[in-house]
C-alpha positions as a printed Julia matrix, in Angstrom:
313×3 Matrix{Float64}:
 154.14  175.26  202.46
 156.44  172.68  201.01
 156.66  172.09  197.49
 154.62  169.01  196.37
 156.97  166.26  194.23
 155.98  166.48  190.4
 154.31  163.92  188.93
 156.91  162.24  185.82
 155.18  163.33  182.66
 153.8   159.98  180.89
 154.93  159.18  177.42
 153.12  157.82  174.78
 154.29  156.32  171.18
 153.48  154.17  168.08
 155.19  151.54  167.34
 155.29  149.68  164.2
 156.6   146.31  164.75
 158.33  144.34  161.4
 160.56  141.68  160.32
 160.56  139.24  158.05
 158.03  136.18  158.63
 158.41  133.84  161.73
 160.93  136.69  163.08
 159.0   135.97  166.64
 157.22  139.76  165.9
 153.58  138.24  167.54
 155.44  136.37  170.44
 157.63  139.5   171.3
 154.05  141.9   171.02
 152.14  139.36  172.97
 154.85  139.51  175.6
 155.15  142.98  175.95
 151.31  143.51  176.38
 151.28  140.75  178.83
 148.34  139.36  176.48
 147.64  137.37  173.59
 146.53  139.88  170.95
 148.04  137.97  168.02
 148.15  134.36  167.21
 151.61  132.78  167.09
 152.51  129.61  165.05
 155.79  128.35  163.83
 153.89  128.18  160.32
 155.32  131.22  158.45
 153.13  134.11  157.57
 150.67  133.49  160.72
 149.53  137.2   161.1
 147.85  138.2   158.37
 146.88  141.61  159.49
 147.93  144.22  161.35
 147.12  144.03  164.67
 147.5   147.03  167.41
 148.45  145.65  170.91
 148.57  148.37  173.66
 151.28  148.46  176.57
 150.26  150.49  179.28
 152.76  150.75  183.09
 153.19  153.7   185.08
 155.43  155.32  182.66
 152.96  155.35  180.03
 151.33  153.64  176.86
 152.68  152.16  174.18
 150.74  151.34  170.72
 152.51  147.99  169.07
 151.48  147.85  165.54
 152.13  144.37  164.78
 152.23  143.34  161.19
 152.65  140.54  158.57
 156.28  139.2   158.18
 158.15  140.06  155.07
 158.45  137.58  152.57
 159.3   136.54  149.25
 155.86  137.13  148.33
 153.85  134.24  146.16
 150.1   135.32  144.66
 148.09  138.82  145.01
 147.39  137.94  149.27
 151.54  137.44  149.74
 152.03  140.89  148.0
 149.04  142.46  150.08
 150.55  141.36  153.01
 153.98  142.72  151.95
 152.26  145.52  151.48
 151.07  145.77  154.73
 153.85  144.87  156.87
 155.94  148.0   154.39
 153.24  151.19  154.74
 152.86  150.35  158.57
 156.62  151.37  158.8
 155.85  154.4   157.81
 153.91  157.27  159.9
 155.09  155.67  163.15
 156.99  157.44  166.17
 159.27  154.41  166.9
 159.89  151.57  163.97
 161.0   148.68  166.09
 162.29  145.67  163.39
 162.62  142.18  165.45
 165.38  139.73  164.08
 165.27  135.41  164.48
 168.84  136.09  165.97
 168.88  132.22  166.61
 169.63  132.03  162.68
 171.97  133.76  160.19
 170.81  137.29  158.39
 168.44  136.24  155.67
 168.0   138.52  152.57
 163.98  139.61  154.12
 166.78  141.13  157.24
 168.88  142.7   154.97
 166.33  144.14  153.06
 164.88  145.9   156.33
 168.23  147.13  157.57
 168.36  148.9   154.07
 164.9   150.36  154.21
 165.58  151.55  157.18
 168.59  153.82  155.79
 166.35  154.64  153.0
 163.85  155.98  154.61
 165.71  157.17  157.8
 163.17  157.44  160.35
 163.87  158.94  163.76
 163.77  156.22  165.87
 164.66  152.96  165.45
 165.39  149.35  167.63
 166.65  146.68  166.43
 165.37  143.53  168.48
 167.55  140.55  168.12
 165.09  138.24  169.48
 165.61  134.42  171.08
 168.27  135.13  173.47
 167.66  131.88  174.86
 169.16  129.91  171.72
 172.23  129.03  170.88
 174.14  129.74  168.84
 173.04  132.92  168.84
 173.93  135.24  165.49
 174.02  138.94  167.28
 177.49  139.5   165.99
 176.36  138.77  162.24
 173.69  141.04  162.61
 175.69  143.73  163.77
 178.32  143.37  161.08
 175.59  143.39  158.47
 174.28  146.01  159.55
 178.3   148.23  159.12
 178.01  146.44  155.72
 174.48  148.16  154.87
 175.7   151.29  156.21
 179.3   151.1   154.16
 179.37  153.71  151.52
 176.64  156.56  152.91
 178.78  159.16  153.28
 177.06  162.53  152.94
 173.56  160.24  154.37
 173.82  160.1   157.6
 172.94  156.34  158.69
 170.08  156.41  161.13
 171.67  154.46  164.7
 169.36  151.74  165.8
 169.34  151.16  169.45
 169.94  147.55  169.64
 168.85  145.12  172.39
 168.55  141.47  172.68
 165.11  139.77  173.74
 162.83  136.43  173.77
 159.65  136.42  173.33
 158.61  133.12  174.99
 160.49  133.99  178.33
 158.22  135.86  181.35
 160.67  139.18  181.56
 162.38  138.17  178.23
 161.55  141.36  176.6
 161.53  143.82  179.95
 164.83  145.57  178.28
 163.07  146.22  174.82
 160.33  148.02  177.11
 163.22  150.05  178.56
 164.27  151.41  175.25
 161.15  151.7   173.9
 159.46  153.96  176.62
 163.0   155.7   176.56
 162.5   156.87  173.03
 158.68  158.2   173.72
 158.17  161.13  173.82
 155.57  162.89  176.61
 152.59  163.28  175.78
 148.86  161.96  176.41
 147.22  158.12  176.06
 146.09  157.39  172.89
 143.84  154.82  174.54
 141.86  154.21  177.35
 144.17  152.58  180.45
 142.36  148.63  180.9
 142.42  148.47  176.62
 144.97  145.5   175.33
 143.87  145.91  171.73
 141.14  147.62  169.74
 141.59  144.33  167.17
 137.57  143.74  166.02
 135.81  141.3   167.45
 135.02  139.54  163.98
 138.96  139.3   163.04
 140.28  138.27  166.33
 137.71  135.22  166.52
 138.51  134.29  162.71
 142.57  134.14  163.77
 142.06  132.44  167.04
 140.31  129.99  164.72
 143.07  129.7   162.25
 145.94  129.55  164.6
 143.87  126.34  165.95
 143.66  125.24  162.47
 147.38  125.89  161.26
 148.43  123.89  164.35
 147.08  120.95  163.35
 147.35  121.32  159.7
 151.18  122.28  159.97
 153.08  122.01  156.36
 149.51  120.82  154.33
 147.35  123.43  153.3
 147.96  126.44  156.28
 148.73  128.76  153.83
 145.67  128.3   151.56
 143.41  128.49  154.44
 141.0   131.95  155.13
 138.9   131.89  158.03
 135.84  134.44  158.21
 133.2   135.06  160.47
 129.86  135.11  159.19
 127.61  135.52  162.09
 128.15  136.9   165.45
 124.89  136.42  167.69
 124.89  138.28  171.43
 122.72  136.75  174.18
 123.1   138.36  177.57
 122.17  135.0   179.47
 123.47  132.24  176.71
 126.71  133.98  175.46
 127.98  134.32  171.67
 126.84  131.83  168.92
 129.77  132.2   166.01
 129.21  130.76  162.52
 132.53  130.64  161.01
 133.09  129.83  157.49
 136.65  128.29  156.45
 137.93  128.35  152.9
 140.5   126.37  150.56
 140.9   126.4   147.58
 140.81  122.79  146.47
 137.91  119.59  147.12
 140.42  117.94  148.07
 141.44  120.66  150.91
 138.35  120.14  152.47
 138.73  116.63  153.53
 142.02  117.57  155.39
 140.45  120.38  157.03
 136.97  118.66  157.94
 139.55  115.57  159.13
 138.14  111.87  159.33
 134.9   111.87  160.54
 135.03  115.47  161.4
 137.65  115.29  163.85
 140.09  117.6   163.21
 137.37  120.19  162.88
 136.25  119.47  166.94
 139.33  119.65  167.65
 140.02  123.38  166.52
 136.6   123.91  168.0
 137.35  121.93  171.33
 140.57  124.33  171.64
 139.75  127.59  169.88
 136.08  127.72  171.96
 137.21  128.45  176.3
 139.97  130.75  174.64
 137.63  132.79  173.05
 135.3   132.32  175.65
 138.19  134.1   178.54
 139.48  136.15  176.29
 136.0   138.06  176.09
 134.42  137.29  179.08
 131.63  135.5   177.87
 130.45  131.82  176.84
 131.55  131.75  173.08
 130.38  128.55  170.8
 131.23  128.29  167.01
 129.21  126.2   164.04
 132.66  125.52  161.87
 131.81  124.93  158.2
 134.18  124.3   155.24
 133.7   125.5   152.03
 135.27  125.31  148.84
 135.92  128.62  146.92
 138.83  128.59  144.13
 140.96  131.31  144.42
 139.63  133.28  147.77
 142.59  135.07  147.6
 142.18  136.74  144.62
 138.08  137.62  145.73
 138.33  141.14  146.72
 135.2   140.47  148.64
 136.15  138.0   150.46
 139.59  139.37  151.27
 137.85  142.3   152.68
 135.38  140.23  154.88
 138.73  138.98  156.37
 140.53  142.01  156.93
 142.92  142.22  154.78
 141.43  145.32  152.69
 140.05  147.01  155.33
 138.77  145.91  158.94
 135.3   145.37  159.66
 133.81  145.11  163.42
């Protein structure tokens, strides 16, 4: 009887995905997944938690951790998110750090490439993402990263594997999935095959909301803008009724974010609503209100409600 060909064992890893802020982390994650499972802005510090996207192909699954950007961090929520973005890169089978190639090394780079031979973890990628730019800084990477490593002798430097990528191009990050599955190891799924993300329901409708809102809001008040949702209301026949609350910190923040006569409000309505409403498969419509609360981020409460001290579903 012939032999029957063996079936390749499938791999399985998880991957916690930093950088420093507006690095292109979300847009490479969403890529990968072949989703949108984290909001993407080119308003600095966008994600504000960490979100797990989930790559599964024939070869096997991949959990991307994707986290805050690194920052020089401003008021208790910048160092909570700092905070973040540093204890995901720990505990993780593959620490994959994404670099805005289409710029010079900043200090936030820098400091990764050092915490990386700090901490020495097994596997590491370095991502020099945007490809498609020019100029394009790979070579000033590279040398930073002989400068970091200058000088550890007896420490043996951990050896990144490096690969260029871009985030916003179909295929753009096919190589990073190369190395990536190439450094799993065998072993089972961590999640069931037709899951993108197990993000909750609550958080994911609160970002899609503020990514709507940062777009339009741009260099004003992004920043000083949480987004939670208060009510979630199932009806098998009518869909989801959302009551979303929206906080600043100032009276005069509210104006800007209501817009005159209410109109930037519809609009982050008008756009966030058939997104949500395809992304979960069912008629989604949100009652947007605006409220005032002085220093949200310092409310422990309220910080939690959002996610950022613990998830809630």
């Amino acid at each position: 009887m012939p032999e029957q060909p063996q079936t390749p064992m499938r791999k399985s890893a998880m991957v916690g995905v930093v950088g420093r802020t507006n690095a292109g982390k979300s847009t490479v994650v969403n890529q990968m997944v072949g989703e949108k499972v984290s909001i993407v802005s080119p308003v600095e510090q966008t994600t504000r938690n960490t979100i797990r996207g989930i790559v599964e192909d024939p070869r096997g699954q991949l959990v991307l951790l994707d986290t805050p950007g690194l920052h020089k961090a401003v008021g208790p929520l910048g160092k909570l998110l700092n905070g973040m973005a540093r204890a995901t890169s720990a505990g993780v089978d593959i620490l994959l750090v994404v670099f805005d190639a289409a710029h010079e090394p900043q200090l936030e780079d820098e400091g990764w490439m050092r915490r990386v031979v700090k901490e020495r973890p097994e596997k590491v990628v370095f991502a020099l993402n945007k490809y498609d730019r020019s100029p394009f800084y790979e070579t000033m990477f590279r040398d930073l990263w002989k400068e970091v490593t200058t000088g550890t002798t007896g420490i043996l430097p951990v050896e990144p594997r490096w690969v260029t990528c871009c985030g916003i191009r179909k295929g753009g990050c096919d190589a990073l999935l190369d190395v990536l599955y190439d450094l799993a190891a065998s072993g089972p799924a961590l999640f069931p095959e037709d899951v993108v993300t197990d993000y909750p329901r609550k958080l994911a409708i609160a970002d899609v909301v503020r990514e709507k809102l940062i777009q339009r809001l741009r260099d004003e008040v992004p920043h000083e803008v949480g987004v939670a949702v208060k009510d979630l209301h199932e009806d098998r026949k009518r869909g989801w009724d959302v009551a979303v609350t929206i906080y600043v910190n100032r009276p005069s923040q509210k104006g800007i974010v209501i817009g005159p006569r209410g109109s930037l409000l519809k609009a982050v309505r008008l756009s966030a609503e058939p997104e949500l409403s395809d992304m979960f498969g069912v008629k989604v419509r949100l009652e947007l209100w605006v409220k005032v609360e002085p220093n949200w981020m310092k409310n422990n409460r309220l910080l939690a409600e959002m996610g950022y001290l613990g998830a809630t579903r």
